[in-house]
Backbone as a printed PyTorch tensor [residue, N CA C, xyz], in Angstrom:
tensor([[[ 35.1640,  26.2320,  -8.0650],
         [ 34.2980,  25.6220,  -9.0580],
         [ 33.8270,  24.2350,  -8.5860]],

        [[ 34.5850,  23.3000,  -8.4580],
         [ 34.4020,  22.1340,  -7.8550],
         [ 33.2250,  22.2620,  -6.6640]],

        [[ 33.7230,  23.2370,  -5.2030],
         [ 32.6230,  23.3700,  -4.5490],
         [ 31.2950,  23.4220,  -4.7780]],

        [[ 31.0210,  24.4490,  -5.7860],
         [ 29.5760,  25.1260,  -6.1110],
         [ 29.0020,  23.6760,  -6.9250]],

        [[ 29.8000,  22.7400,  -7.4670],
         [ 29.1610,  21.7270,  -8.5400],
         [ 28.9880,  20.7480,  -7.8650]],

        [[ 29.4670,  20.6810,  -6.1650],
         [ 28.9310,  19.8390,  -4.9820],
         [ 27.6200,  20.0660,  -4.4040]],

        [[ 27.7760,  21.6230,  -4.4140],
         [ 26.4360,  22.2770,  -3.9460],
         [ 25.4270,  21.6280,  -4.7910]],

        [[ 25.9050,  21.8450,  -5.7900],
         [ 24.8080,  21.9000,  -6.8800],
         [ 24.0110,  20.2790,  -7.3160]],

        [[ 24.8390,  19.3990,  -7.0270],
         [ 24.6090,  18.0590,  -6.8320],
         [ 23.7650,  18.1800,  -5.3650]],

        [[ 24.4080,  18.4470,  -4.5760],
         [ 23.7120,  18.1830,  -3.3100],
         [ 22.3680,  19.1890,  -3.3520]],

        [[ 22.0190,  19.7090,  -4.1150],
         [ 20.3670,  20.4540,  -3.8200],
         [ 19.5680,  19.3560,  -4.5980]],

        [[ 20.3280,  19.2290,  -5.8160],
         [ 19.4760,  18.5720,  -6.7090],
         [ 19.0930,  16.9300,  -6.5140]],

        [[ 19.5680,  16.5480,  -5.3030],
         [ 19.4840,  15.2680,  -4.8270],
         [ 18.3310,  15.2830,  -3.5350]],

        [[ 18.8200,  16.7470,  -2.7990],
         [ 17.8890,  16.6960,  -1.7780],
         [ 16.5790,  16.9570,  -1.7570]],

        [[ 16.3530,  17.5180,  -3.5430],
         [ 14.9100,  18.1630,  -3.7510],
         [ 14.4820,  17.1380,  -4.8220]],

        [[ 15.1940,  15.8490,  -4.9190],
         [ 14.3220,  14.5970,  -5.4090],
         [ 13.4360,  14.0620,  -4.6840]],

        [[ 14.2790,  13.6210,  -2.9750],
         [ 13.9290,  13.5590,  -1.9140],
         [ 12.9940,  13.8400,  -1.3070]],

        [[ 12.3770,  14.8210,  -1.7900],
         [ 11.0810,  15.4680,  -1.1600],
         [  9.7280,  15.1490,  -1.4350]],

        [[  8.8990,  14.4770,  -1.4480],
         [  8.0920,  14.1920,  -1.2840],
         [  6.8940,  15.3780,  -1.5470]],

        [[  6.6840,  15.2230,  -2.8680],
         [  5.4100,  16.0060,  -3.8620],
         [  4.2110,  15.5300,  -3.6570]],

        [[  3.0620,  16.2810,  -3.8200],
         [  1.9510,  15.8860,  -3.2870],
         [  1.2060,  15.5330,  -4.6550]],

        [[  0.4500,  14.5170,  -4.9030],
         [ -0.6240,  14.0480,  -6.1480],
         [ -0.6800,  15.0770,  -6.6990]],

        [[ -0.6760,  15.2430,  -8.2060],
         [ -1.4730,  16.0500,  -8.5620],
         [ -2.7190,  15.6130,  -9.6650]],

        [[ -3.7030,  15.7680,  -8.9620],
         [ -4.7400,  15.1670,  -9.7540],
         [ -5.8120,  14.8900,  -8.4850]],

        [[ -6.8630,  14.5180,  -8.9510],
         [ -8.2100,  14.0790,  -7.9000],
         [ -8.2350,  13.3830,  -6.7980]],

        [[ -8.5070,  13.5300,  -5.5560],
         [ -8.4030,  12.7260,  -4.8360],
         [ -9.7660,  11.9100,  -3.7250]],

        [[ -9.6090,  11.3040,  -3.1250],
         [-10.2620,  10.9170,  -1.9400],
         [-10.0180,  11.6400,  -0.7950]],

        [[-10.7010,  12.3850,   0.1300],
         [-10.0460,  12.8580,   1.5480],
         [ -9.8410,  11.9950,   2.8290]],

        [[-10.2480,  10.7450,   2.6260],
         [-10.3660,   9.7790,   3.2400],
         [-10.3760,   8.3280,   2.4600]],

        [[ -9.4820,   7.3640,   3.1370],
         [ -9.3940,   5.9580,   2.6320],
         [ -9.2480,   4.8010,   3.4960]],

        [[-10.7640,   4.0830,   3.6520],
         [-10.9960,   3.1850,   5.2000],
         [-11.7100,   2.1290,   4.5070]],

        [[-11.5010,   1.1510,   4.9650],
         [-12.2030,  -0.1300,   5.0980],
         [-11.9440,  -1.4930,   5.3780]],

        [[-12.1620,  -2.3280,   4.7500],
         [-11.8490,  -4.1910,   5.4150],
         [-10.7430,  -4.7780,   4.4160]],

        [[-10.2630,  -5.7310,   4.6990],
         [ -9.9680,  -6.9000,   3.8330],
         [-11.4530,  -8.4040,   4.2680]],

        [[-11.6540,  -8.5890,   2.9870],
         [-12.3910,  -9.4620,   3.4660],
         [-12.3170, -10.7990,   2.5360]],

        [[-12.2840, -12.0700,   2.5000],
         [-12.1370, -13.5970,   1.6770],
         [-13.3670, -13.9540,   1.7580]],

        [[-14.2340, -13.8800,   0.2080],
         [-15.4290, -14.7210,   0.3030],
         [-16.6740, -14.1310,   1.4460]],

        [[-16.4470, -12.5380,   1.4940],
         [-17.6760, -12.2270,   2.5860],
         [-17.1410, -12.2870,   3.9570]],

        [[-16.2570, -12.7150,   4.1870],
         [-15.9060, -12.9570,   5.9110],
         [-14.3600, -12.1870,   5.8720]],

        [[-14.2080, -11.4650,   7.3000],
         [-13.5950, -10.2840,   7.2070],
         [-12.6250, -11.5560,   7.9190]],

        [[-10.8620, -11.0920,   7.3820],
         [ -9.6160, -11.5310,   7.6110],
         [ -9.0060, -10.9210,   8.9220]],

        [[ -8.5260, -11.5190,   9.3570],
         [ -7.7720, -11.1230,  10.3310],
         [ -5.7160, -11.6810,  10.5390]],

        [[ -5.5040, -10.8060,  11.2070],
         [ -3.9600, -11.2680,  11.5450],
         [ -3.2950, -11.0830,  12.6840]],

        [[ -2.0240, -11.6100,  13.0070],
         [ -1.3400, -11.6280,  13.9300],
         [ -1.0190, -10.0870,  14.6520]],

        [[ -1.1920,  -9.7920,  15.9590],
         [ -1.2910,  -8.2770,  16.5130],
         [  0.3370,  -7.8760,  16.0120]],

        [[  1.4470,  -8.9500,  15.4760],
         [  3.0570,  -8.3250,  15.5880],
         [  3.0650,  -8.3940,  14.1860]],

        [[  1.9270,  -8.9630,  13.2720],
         [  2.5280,  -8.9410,  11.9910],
         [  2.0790,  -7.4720,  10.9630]],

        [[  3.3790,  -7.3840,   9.8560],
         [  3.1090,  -6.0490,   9.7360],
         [  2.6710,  -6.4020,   8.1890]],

        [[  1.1470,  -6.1590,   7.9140],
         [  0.7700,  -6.2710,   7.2310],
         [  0.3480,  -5.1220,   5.7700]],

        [[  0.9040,  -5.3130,   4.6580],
         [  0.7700,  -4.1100,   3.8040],
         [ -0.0440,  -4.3890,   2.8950]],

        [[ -0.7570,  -3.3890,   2.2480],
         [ -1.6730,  -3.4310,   0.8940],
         [ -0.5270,  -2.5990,   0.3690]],

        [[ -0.0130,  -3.1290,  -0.4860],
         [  0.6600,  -2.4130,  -1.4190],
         [ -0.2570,  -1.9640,  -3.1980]],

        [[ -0.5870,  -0.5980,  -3.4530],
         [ -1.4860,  -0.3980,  -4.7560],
         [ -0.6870,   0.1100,  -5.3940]],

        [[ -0.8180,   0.0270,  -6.4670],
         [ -0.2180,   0.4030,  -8.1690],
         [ -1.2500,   1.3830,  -8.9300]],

        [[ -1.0070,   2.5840,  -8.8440],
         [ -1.7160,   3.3610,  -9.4720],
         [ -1.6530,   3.4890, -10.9180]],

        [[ -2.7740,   2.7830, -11.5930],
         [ -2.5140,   2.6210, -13.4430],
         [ -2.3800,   3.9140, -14.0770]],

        [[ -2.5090,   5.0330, -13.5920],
         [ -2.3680,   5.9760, -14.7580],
         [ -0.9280,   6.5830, -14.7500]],

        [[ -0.4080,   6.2450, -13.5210],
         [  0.9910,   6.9100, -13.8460],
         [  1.9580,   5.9840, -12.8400]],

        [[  1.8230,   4.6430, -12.2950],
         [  2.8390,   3.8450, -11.7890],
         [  3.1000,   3.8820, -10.3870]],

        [[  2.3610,   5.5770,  -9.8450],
         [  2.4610,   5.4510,  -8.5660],
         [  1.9250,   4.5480,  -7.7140]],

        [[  2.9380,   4.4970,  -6.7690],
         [  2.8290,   3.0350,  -5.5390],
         [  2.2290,   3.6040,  -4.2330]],

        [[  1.4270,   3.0470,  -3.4540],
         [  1.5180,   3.7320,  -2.1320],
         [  1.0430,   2.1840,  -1.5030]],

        [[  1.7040,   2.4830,   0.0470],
         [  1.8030,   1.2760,   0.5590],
         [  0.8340,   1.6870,   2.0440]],

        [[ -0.4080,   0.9050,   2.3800],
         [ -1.1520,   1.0450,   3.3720],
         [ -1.0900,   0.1030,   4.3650]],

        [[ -0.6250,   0.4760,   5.2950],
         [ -0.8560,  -0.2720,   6.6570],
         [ -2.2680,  -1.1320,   7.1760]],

        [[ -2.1080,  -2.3210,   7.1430],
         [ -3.2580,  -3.5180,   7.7630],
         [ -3.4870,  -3.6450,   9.2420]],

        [[ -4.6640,  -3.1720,   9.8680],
         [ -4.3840,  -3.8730,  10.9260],
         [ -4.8720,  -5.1020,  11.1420]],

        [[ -4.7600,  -5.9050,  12.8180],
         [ -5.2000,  -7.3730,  12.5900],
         [ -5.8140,  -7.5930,  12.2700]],

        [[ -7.3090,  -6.5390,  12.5770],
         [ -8.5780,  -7.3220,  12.3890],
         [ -9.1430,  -7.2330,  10.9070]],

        [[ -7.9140,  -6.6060,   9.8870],
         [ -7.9740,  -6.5560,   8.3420],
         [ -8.5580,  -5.2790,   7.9300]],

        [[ -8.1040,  -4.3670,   9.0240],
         [ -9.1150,  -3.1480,   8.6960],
         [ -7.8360,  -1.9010,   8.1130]],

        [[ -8.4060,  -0.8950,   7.5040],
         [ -7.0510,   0.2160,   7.4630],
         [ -7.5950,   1.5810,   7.0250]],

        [[ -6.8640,   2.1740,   7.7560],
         [ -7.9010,   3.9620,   7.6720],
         [ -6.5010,   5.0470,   7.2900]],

        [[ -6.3580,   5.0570,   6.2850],
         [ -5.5690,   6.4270,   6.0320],
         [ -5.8630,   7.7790,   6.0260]],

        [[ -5.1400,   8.5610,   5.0080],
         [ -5.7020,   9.9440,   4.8200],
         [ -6.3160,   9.8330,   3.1540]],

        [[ -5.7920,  10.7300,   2.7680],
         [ -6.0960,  10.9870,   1.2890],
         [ -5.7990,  10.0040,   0.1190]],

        [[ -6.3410,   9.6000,  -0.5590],
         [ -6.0030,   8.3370,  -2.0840],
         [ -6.1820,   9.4700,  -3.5780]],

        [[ -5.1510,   8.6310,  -4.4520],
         [ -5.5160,   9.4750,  -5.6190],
         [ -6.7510,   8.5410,  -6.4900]],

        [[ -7.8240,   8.8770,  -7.0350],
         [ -8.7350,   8.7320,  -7.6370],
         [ -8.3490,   7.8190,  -8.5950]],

        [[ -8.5010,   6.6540,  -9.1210],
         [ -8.5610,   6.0830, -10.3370],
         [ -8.3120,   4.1710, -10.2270]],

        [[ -7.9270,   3.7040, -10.8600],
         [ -7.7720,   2.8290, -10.6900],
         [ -6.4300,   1.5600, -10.4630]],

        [[ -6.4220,   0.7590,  -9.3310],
         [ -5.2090,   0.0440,  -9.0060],
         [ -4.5270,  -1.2190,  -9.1330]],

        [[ -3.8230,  -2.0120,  -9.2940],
         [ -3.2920,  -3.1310,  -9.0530],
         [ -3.4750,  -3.1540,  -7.8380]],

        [[ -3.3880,  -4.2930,  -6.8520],
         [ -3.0810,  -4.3910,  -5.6840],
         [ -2.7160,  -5.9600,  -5.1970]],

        [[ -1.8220,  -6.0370,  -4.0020],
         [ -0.9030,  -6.7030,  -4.0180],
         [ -0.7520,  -6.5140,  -2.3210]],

        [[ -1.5430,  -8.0730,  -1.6360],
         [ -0.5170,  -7.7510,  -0.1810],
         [  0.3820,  -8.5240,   0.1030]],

        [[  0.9400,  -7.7910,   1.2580],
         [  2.3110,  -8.4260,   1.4680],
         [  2.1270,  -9.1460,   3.5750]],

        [[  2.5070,  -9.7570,   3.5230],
         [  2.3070, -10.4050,   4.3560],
         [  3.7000, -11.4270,   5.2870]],

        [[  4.4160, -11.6440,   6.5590],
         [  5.3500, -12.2170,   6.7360],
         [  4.4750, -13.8860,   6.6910]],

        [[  5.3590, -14.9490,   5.9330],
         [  5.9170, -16.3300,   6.3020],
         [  5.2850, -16.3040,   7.6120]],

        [[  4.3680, -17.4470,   7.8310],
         [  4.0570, -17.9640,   9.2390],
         [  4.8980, -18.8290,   9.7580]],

        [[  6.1940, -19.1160,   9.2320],
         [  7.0790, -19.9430,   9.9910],
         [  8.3730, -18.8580,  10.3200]],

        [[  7.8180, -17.7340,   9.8130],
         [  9.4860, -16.7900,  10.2190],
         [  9.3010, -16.2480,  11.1710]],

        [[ 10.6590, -16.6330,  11.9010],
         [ 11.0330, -16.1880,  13.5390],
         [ 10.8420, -14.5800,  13.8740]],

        [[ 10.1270, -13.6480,  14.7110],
         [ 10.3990, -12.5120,  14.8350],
         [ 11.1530, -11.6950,  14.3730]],

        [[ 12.8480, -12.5330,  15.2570],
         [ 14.4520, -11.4090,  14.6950],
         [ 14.6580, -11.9380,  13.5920]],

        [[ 13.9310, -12.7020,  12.6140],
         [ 14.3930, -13.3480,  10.9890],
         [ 13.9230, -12.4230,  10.0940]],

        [[ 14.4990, -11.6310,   8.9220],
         [ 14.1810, -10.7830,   7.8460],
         [ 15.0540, -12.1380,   7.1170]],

        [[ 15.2890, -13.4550,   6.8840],
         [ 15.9380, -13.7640,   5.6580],
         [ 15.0070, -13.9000,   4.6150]],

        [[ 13.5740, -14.4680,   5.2260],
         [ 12.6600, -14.7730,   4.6750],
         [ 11.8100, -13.8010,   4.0480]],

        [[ 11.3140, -13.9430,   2.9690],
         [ 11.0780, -12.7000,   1.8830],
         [  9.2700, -12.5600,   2.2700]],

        [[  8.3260, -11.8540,   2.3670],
         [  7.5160, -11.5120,   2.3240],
         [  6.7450, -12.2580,   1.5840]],

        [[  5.2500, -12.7300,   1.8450],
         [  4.0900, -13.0380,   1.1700],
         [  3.8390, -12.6160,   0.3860]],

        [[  3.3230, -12.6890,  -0.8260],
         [  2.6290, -11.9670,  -1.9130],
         [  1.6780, -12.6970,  -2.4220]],

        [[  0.3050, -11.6630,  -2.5020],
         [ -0.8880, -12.6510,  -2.8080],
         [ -1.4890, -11.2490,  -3.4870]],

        [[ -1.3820, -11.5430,  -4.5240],
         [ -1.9870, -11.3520,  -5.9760],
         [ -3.5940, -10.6580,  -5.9250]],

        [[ -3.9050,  -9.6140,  -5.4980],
         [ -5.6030,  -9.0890,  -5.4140],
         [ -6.5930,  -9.3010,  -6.5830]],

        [[ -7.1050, -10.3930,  -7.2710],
         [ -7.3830, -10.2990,  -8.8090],
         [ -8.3110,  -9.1410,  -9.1720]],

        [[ -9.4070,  -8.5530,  -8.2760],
         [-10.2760,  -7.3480,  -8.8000],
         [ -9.7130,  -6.2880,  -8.4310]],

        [[ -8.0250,  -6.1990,  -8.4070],
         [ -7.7020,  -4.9190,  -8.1140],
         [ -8.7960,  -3.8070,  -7.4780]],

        [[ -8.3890,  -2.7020,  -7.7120],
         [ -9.0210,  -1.9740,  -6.9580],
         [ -9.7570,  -0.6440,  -7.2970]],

        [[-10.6670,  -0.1950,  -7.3580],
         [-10.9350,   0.9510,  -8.2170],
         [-11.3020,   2.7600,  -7.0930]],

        [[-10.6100,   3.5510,  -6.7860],
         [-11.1380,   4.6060,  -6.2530],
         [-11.7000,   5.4960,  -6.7760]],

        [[-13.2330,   5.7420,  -6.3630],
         [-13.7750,   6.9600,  -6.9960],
         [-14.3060,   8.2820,  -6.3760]],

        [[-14.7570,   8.9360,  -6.7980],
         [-14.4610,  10.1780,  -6.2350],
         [-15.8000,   9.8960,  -5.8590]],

        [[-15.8110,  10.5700,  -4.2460],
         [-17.2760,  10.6470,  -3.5050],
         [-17.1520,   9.2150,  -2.4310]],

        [[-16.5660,   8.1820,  -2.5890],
         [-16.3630,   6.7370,  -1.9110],
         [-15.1300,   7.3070,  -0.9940]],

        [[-15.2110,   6.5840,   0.3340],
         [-14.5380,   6.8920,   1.1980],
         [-14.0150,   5.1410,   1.4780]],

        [[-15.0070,   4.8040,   1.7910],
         [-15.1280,   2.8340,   2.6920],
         [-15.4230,   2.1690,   1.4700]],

        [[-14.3220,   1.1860,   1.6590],
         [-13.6880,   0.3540,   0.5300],
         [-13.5850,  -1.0600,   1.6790]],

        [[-14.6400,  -2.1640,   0.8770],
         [-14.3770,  -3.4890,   1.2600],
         [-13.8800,  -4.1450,   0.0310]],

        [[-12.2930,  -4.7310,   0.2990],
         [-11.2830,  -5.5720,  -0.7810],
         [-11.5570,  -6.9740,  -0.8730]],

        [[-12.0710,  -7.7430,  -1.2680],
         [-11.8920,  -9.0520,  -1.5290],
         [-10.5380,  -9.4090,  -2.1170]],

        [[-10.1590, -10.5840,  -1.1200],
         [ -8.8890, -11.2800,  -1.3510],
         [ -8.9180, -11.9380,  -2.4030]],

        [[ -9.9870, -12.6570,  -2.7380],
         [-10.5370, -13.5730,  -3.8310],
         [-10.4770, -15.1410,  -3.3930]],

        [[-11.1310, -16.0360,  -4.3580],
         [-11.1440, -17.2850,  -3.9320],
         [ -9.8490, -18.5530,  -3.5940]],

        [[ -8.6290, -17.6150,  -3.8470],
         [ -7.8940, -18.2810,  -3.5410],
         [ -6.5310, -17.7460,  -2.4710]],

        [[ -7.2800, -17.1710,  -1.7600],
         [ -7.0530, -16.6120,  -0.3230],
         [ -6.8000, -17.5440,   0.7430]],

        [[ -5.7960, -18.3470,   0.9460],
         [ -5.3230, -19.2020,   1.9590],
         [ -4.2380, -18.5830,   2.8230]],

        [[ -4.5850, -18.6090,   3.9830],
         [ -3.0790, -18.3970,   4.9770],
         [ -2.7240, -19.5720,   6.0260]]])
């Protein structure tokens, strides 16, 4: 008895784990800039830069990779509308240093995906300093 109620824990943990696909509308493609005030951002080639979005209709998060020149090309987005939020390392933290907690800079026109839009230019907004 005990065994089978291990089993039974252990499926039901490993099939949380798994990774479900949207269900609902999507984008088949999700590419474009970061840009401050019209002029496209750029960053450090080692820094690992994230757009982190907040999907308003149901909380989902998905986190997109930046590259330097502020650009980022995924696959598929779910349709609707986002918070967004990047994350960015401390320009004084050492390479081998994780003590230091991540940037956060606040996107104020969040973000809106609609169906048929592929290329998405983000404004940082006017108070975009690095």
């Amino acid at each position: 008895m005990r065994t089978e109620f291990v089993a039974l824990i252990a499926a039901v943990m490993l099939a949380g784990c798994q990774t479900s696909e949207f269900d609902g509308p999507t984008v088949d493609d999700f590419d474009g800039r970061l840009v401050a005030g019209g002029q496209s951002v750029s960053f450090e080639p080692d820094e690992k830069v994230r757009l982190q979005l907040m999907l308003h209709a149901n909380g989902e998060r998905f986190g997109v990779p930046i590259q330097p020149d502020g650009s980022f090309d995924i696959g598929w987005m779910p349709i609707g509308t986002y918070s967004a939020v990047l994350e960015y390392p401390p320009k004084n933290r050492s390479a081998n240093s994780r003590s230091q907690q991540d940037v956060r800079h606040s996107i104020p026109e969040g973000l809106e995906i609609v169906e048929g839009q592929t290329k998405y230019e983000i404004d940082l907004g006017k108070n975009w300093k690095r």
